[in-house]
C-alpha positions in Angstrom: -98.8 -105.8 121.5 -97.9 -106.0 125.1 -94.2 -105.5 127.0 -94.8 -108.8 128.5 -94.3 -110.6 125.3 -90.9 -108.7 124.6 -89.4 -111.3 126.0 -90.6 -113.9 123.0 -89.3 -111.8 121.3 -86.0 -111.8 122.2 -85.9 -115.7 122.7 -87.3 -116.2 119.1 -84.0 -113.5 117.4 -81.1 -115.7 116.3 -78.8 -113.5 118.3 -74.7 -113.1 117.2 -73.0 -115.0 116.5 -74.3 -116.2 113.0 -72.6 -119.6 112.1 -75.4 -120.3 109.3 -77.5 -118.2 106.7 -80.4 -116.3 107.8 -83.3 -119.0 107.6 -86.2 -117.3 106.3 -88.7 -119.9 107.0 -89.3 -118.9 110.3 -92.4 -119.3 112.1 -93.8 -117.2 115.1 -96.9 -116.6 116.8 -98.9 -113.2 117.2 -97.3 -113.1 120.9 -93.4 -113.8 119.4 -93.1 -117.4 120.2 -90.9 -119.6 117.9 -92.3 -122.3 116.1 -91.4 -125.1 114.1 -93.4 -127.5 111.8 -92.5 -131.0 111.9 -91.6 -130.8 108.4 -89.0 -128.1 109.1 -88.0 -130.4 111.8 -87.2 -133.3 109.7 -85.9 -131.6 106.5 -82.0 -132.2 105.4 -79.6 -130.4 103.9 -80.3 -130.1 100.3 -76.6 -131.7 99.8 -77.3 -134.7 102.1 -79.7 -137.4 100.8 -80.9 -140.9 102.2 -78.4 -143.0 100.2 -75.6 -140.8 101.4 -76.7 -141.5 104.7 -77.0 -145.5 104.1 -73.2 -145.1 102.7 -72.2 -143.4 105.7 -73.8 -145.9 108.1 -72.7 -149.2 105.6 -69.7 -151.8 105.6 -67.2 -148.7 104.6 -68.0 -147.0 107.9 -67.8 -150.1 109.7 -70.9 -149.6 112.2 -72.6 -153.0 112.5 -69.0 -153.8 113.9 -69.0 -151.6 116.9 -69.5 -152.7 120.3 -73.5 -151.4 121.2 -72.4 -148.6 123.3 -70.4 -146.9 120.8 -73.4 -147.3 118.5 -75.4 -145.6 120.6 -73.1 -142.9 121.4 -72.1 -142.6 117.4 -76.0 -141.8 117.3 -76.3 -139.1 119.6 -74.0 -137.1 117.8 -77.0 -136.8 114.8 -79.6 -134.4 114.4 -83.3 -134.8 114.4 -83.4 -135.0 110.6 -80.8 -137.5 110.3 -82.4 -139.6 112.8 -85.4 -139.4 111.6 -83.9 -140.7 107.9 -82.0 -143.7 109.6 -85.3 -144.7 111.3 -86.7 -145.2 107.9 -83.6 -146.2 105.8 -81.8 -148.5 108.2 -83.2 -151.5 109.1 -79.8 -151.5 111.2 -80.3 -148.5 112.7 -83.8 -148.1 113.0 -84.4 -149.1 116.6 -82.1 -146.9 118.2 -82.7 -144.0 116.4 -86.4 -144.0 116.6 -85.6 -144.2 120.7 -83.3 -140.8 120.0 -84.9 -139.2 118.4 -88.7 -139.7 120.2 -86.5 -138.8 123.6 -84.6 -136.1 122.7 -85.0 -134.0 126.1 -84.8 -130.7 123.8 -87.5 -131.2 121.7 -91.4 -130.6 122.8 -94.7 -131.3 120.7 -97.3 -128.4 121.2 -101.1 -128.5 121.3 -103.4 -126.7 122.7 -105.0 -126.6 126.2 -108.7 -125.8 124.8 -108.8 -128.6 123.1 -107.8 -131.1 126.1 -110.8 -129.5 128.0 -112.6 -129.9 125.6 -111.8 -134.0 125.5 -109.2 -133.9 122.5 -111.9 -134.6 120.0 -110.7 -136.4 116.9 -109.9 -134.8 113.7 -109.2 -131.3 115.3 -107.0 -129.3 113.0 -106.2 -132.9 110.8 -103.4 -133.5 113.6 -101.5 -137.2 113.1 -102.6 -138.9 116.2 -100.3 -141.7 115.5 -97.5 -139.0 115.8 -99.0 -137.6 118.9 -99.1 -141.3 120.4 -95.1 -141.3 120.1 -94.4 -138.3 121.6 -92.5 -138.1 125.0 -92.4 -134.2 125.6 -95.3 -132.1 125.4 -95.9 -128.4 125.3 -99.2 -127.5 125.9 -99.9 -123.4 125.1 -102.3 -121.7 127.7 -104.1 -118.5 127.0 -104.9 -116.5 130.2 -108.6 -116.6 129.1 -109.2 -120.4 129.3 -108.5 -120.4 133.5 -112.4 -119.4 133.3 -112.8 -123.1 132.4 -111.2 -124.4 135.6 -111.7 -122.0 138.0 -114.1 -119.6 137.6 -114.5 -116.6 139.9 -118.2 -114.5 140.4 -119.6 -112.1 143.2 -116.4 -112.7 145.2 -116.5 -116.7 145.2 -114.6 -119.1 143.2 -116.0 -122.2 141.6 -113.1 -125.0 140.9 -114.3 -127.2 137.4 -112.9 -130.9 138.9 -114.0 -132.1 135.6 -112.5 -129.8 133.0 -109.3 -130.6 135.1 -110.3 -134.5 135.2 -110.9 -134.1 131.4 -107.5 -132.3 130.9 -105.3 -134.9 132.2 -107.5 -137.9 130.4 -107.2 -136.4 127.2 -103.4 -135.8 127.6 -102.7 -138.9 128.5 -105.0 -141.1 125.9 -103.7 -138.8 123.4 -100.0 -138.9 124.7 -99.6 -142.3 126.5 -95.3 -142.1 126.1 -95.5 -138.4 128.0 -92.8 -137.9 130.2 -92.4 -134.5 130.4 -94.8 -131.7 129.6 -94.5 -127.9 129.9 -97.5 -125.9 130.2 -96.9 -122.4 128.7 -99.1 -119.6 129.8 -99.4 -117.5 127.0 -99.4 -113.4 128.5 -100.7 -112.4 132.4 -102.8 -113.5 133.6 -105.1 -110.0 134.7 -107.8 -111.8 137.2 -105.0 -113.1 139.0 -102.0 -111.2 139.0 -101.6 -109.4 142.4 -101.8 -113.3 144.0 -98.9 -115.9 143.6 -96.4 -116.2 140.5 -98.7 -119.1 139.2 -102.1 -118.5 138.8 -104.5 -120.4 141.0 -106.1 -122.1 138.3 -102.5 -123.5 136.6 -101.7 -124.2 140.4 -104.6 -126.5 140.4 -104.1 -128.2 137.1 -100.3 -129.0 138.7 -101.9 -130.7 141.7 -104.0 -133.0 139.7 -100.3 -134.2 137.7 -100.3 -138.0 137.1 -97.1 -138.9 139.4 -95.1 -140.9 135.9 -95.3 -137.2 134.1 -92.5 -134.3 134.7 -94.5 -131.3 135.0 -93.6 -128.0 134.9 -95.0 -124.5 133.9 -93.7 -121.5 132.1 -95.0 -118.2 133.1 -94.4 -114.3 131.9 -92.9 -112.7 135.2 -91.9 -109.0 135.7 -88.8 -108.0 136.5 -87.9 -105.3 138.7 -87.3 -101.9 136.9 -83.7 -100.1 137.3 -82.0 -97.0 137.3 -80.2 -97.5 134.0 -83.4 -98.3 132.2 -86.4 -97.0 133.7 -88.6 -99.7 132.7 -90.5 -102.8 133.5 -88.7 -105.8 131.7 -90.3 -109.7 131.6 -88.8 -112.8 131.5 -90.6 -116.4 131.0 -90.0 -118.0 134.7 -90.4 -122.2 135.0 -92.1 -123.4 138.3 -92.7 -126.5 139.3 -94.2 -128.7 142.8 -91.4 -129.9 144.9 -92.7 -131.8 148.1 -95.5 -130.5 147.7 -94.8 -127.0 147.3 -94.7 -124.5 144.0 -90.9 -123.5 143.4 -89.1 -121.7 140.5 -86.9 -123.7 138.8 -83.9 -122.9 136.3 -85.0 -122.6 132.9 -85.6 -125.2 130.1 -85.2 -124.3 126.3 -86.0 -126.7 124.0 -87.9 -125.9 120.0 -91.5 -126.4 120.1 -92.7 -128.5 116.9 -95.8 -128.6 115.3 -97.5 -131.7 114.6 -97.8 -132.8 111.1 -101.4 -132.4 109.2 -102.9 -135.9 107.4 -104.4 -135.3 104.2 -107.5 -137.1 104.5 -109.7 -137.3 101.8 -113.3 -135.6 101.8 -114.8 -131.9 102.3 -114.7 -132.0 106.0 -111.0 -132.7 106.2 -110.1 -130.0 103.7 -111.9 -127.4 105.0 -110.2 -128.8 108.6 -106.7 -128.6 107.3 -106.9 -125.5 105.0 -108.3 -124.2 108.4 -104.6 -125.3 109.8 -102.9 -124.1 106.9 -104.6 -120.4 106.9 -103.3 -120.0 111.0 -99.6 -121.8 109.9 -99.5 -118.9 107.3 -100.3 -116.6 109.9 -97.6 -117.7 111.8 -95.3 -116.9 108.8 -96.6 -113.1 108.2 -95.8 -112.5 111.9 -92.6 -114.0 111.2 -91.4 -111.0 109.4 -90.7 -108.3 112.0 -88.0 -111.3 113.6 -86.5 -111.9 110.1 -86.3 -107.7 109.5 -84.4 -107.8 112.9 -82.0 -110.0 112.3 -81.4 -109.0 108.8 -80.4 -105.5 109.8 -78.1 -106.8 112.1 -76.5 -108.7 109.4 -76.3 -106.1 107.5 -74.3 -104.3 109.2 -72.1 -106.8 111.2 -71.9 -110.1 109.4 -69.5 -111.5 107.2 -66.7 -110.1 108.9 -68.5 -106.4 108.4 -68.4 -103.3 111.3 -70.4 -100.9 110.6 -72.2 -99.1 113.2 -75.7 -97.3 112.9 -78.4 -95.6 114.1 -81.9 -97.2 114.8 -84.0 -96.3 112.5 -87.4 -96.0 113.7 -88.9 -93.2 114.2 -88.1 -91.0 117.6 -85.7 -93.6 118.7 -81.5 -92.3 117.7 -79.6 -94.9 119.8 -76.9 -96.3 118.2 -75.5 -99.6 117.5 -71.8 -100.2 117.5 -71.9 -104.2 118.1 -73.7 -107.4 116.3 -76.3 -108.0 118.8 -76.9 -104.8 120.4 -79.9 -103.8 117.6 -81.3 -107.1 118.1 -81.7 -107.0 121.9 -82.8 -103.3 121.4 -85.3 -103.8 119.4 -86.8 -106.7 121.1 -86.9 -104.4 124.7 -88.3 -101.3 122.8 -89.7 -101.7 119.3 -91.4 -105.4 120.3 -94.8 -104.0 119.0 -93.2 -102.9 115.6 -96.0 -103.9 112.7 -96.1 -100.8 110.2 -93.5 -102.1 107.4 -90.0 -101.6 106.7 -89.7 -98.4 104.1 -86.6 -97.0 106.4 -84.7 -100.4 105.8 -82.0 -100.8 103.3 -83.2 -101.7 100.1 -81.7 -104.8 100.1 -83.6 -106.1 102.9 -86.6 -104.3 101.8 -86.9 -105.9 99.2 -86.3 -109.5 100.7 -89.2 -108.5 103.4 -91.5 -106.8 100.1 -90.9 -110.7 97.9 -91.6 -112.6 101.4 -94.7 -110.7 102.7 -96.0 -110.9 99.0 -95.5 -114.8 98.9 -97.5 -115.0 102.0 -100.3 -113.2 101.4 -100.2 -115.2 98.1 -101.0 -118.6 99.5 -103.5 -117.1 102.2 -105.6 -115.6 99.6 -105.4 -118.9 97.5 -106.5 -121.0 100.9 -109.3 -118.4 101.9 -110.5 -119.3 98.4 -110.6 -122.6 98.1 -112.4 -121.9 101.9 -114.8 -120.1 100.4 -115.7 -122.8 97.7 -116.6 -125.3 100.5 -118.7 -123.4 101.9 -120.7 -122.4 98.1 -120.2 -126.5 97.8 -121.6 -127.1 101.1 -124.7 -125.0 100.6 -125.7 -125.9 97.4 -125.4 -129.9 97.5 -128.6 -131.7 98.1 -129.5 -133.5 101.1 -127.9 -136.6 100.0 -124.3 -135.2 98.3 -124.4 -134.0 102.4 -125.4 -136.9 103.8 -122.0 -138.7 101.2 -120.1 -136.0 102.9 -121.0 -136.7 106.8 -120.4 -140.2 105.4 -116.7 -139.8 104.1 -116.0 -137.8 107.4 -117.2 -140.4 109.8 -115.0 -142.9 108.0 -111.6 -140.7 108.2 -112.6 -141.0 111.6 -112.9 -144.2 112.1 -110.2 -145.4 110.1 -107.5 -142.5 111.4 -108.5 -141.4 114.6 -109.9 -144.2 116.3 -113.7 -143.3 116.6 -115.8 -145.1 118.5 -117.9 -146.7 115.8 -121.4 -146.7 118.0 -120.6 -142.8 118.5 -122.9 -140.7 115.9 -120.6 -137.7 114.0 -123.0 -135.3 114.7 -121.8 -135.5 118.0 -117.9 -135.0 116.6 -116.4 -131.6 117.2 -115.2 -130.6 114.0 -118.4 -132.2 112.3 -120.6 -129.2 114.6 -117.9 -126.6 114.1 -117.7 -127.5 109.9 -121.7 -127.7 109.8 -122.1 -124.1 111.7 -119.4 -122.3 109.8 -120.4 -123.9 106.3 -124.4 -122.7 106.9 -123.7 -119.0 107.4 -124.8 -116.4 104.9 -122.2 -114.0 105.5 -118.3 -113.2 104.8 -117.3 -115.5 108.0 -114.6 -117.5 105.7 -111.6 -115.7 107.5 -108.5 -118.5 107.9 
């Protein structure tokens, strides 16, 4: 792991102080960024339920009597999840809350930016397009190695791909025809280019070619200088975007990045494609755990109205910890890259971290199964049990993510991706 991701890190820690339990469902990527599946998103307090909702919003609370405005403004004081209830409950309700909670300015769907280069091909990773469709904010998460695909450097000259970038912004925008705002998110630095401008050329270039109706703006890992008192290089996540024509840095924007939800479509094809999603979702959990040890320590020693300083407990590090917080931010800066197990931890938490970790790996042996199945199904159907199954894929496309019904689906994506990976003869069933 990398000092330039410490500062994921240190966004992702629920930092002091604690107003809620610890929420152990947490969900972050190899590099520390925060995630959150729609479902998450969505989900309500085990003590509220719809009809408790209805009863809130009925004749005893009086709301169909309000003037408009304080409607709306009634509404804005709800979360996500209770938004997202009233827009199916309520046939009162519904249209304002669907408008709240598909703008909320704090709230960004995430794809990635292979796949718009690649066209946005239907059926990647089971992802709802109708979902996507409603979206207004968009995250799109870049890794350093794609700028190859728009601007590629060789023998000291550079070749600029107009059509991956032409590609980009059509897929974005057929897939995301509400966007309004969208933050690209450069995932780690950006080696080729780093002793040139704070946003790489090829980024710069995707900027330029911005529809004018979308807010663009870009995240990127920035060093910060090293000082006396630490002796170190420190990052933080800069946001730049073109004013009058120009690059600038602009104050930041933080906002939870969501997940789209999965379909569950039937036929082989679209198992294998979402087990494929579930396998890198539980991924996201097992990385989760070095964040949830983190905070948990910190708990442990200063929540619930406790003070109890302590040392850190890694080894060769003795500084100490007199305040809630000061572990957490401590071990983001200098134990970021912490992934060999939690044996010095109190048992308490140990054990917490043992059960979770257990869980996990649990359900990813039980999807790398059922992977593996597909694949022995796959290879020992005859030719016409594969031709049913190319069959039952092209008509999940056509039905759910509007295929073009002249197009072949041998020419699909995930149909060339699910044939290659299905043929081999070896252990390649990794999810």
């Amino acid at each position: 792991m990398f000092p330039v991701f410490s500062c994921n890190l240190q966004e992702t820690l629920n930092l002091p102080p604690w107003n809620e339990e610890q929420d152990w469902d947490l969900y972050v990527t190899r590099t520390w960024a925060k995630r959150v599946p729609f479902s998450s998103y969505i989900q309500l307090s085990p003590s509220i339920s719809a009809d408790s909702l209805l009863e809130q919003a009925g004749p005893c609370f009086a709301f169909g009597t309000l003037p408009a405005e304080l409607q709306l403004r009634v509404l804005r004081f709800c979360p996500a999840e209770t938004l997202f209830q009233l827009m199916h409950v309520s046939t009162l309700l519904r249209l304002e809350a669907s408008k709240l909670f598909w703008g909320d300015p704090e709230t960004y769907c995430l794809v990635d930016a292979d796949w718009l280069l690649e066209g946005g091909y239907p059926g990647y990773h089971c992802l709802d397009l109708a979902f996507l469709s409603k979206m207004q904010r968009v995250e799109v998460w870049y890794e350093p190695s794609t700028y190859n695909d728009i601007c590629y450097r060789r023998d000291g000259t550079t070749e600029i791909r107009q059509d991956r970038i032409a590609t980009f912004w059509s897929s974005l925008q057929r897939l995301f025809p509400h966007v309004k705002s969208l933050i690209i998110s450069q995932n780690g630095e950006a080696r080729i280019w780093k002793s040139e401008e704070a946003v790489p050329k090829p980024l710069q270039l995707l900027m330029q070619a911005c529809p004018l109706a979308i807010q663009l703006s870009t995240l990127v890992p920035q060093r910060q200088d090293c000082t006396i008192a630490t002796d170190t290089t420190t990052w933080q996540r800069s946001q730049y975007r073109i004013v009058s024509g120009h690059i600038r840095k602009i104050d930041r924007i933080y906002y939870k990045t969501i997940l789209p939800p999965i379909r569950r479509d039937a036929g082989l094809v679209s198992e294998f494609e979402r087990l494929w999603s579930r396998g890198i979702r539980l991924q996201l959990q097992q990385y989760s755990l070095w964040p949830l040890a983190i905070e948990a320590l910190d708990r442990h020693h200063f929540d619930s109205g406790k003070n109890e300083p302590f040392a850190c407990l890694l080894p060769g590090c003795d500084t100490d910890f007199k305040q809630a917080g000061e572990w957490s931010l401590h071990a983001a800066r200098s134990h970021y890259q912490h992934t060999s197990g939690f044996a010095l931890f109190p048992t308490q938490i140990r054990a917490l971290l043992e059960d979770r970790k257990k869980t996990i790996e649990q359900s990813y042996q039980e999807a790398r199964m059922r992977i593996r199945n597909i694949r022995y199904e796959w290879q020992n159907a005859r030719q016409d049990k594969r031709r049913d199954i190319e069959r039952v894929w092209a008509e999940t496309l056509k039905r759910n993510y509007l295929w073009d019904t002249e197009q072949q689906v041998v020419g699909n994506q995930v149909w060339i991706n699910f044939v290659k990976w299905a043929n081999l003869r070896d252990e390649s069933d990794q999810v």
